[in-house]
DOVODREN-111043 format. One line per field, with one value per residue (C-alpha): residue number from 1; residue in one letter; z negated, x negated, y. Coordinates in Angstrom, 3 decimals. Layout:
BEGIN
torpa: c(NUM / ...)
donu: c(A / ...)
up: c(Z / ...)
east: c(X / ...)
north: c(Y / ...)
END
This chain:
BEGIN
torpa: c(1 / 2 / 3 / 4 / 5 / 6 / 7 / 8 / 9 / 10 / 11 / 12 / 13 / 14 / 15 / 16 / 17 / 18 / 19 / 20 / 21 / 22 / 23 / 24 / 25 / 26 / 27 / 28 / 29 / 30 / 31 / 32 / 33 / 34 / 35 / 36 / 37 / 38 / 39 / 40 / 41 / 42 / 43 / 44 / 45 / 46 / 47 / 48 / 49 / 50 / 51 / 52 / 53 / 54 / 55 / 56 / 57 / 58 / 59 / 60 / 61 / 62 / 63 / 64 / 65 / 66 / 67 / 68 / 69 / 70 / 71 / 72 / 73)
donu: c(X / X / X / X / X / X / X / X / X / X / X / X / X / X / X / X / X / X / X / X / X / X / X / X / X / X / X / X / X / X / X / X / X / X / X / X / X / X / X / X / X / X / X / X / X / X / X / X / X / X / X / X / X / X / X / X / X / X / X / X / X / X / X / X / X / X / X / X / X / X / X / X / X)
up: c(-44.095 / -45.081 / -45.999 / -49.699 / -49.359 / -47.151 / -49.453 / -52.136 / -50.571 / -49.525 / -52.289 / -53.562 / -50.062 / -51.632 / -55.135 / -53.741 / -54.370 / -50.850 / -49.405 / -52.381 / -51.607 / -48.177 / -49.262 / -51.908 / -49.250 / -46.528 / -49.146 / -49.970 / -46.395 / -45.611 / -48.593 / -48.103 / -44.416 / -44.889 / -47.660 / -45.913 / -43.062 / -45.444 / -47.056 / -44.115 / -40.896 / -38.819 / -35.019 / -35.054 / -38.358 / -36.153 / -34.051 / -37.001 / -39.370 / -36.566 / -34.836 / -36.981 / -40.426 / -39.305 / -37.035 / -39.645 / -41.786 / -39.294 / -38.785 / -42.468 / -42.981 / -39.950 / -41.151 / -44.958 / -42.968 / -40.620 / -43.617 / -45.473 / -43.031 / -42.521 / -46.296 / -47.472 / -50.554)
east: c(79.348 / 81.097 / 79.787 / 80.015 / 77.687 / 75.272 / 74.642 / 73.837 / 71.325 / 70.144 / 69.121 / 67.991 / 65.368 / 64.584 / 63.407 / 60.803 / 57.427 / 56.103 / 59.448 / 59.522 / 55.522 / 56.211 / 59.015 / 57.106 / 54.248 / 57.059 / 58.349 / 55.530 / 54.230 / 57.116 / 56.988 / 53.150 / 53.676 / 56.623 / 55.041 / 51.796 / 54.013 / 55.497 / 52.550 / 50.537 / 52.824 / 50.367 / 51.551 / 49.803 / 52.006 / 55.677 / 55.347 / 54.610 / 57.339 / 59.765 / 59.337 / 56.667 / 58.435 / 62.492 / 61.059 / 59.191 / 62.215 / 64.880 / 62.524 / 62.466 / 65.920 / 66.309 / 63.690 / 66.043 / 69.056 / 67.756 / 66.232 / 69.760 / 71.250 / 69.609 / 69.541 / 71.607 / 73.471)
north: c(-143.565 / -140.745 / -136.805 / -137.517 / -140.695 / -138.963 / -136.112 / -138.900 / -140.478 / -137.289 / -136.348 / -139.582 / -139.402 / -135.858 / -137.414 / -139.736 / -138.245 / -138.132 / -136.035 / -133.549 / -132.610 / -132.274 / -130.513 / -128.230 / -127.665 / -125.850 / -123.939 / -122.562 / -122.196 / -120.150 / -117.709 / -117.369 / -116.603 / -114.245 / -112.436 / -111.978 / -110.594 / -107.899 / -106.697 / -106.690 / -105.888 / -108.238 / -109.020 / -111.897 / -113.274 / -112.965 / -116.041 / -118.043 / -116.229 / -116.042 / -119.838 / -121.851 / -121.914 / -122.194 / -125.203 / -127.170 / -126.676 / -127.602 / -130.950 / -131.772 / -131.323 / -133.996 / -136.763 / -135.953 / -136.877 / -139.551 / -141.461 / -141.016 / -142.087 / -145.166 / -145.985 / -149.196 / -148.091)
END
């Protein structure tokens, strides 16, 4: 499978109702954390700002990928 293939079913994995509300629901769990950061300055915001939010992301991305990967087209 090449790059080009990859990225297509990608995005087709993306589409699917369930991964673009999981999707939707990081998004806005990152904004809503890194906002709150800004306005606030809370301590208690930087572990999840600084590790919470890049790792759910980084894990999405990989379940995207995995399930391309694995797709039969």
């Amino acid at each position: 499978m090449n790059s080009e293939t990859l990225g297509r079913n990608a995005r087709r994995v993306v589409r699917t109702p369930v991964y673009a509300s999981i999707g939707i629901v990081i998004g806005v769990f990152a904004m809503t954390t890194l906002i709150l950061y800004w306005v606030t300055l809370d301590p208690a915001l930087i572990p999840i700002v600084s590790t919470g939010t890049p790792i759910a992301v980084i894990a999405y991305v990989a379940v995207v990928f995995t399930k391309a990967a694995r797709t039969k087209r």
